[in-house]
N, C-alpha and C positions, 0 to 999 in steps of 0.2 A: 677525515680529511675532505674540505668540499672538491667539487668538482666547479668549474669555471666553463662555461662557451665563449668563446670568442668571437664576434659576426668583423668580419673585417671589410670594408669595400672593395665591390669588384674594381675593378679598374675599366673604364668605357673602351669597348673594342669598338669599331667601324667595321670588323669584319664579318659576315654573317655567309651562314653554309650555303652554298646554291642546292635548293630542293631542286630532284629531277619530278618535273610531272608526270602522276600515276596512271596508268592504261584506265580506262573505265569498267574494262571487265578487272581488272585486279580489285579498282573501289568498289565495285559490286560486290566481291567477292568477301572482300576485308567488312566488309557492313553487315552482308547477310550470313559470315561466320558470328558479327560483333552478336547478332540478336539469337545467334542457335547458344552462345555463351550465354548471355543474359537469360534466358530462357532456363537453360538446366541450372543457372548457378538459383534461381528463382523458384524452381520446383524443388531443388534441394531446403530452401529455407522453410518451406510448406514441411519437411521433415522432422523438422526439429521441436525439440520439447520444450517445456519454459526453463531449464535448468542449463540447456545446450545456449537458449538466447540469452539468457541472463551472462554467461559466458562470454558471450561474442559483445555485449551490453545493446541488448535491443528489446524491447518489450514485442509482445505477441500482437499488439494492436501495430507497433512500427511493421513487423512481419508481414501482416494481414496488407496494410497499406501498401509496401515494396511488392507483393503477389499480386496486387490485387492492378498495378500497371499494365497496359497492355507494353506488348516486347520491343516494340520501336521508342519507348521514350525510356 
């Protein structure tokens, strides 16, 4: 039996959510957690075997590339 998606249009709101703005030590904080994540999720791929990347579908040279950033980009 196929399966079907449907995209349907939104319909245009005017409403939009008021952001509260963030403290700057909160964006400090939220930034230099963002790069302690990037950091281990980065050392973790340095882990892995060709068999775990082929898995995830990334070659050993994409690997090497994504390590090879430094932690703020």
């Amino acid at each position: 039996m196929p399966a079907f998606d449907l995209y349907l249009p939104r319909p245009y709101s005017t409403w939009r959510a008021k952001r509260q703005p963030i403290h700057s030590v909160a964006a400090a904080w939220a930034l230099f957690a963002t790069w302690i994540e990037r950091t281990r999720q980065r050392n973790a791929l340095t882990g892995l075997d060709d068999h775990q990347l082929r898995d995830i579908g990334i070659t050993r040279l994409d690997a090497a590339r994504e390590c090879g950033k430094p932690f703020w980009r």
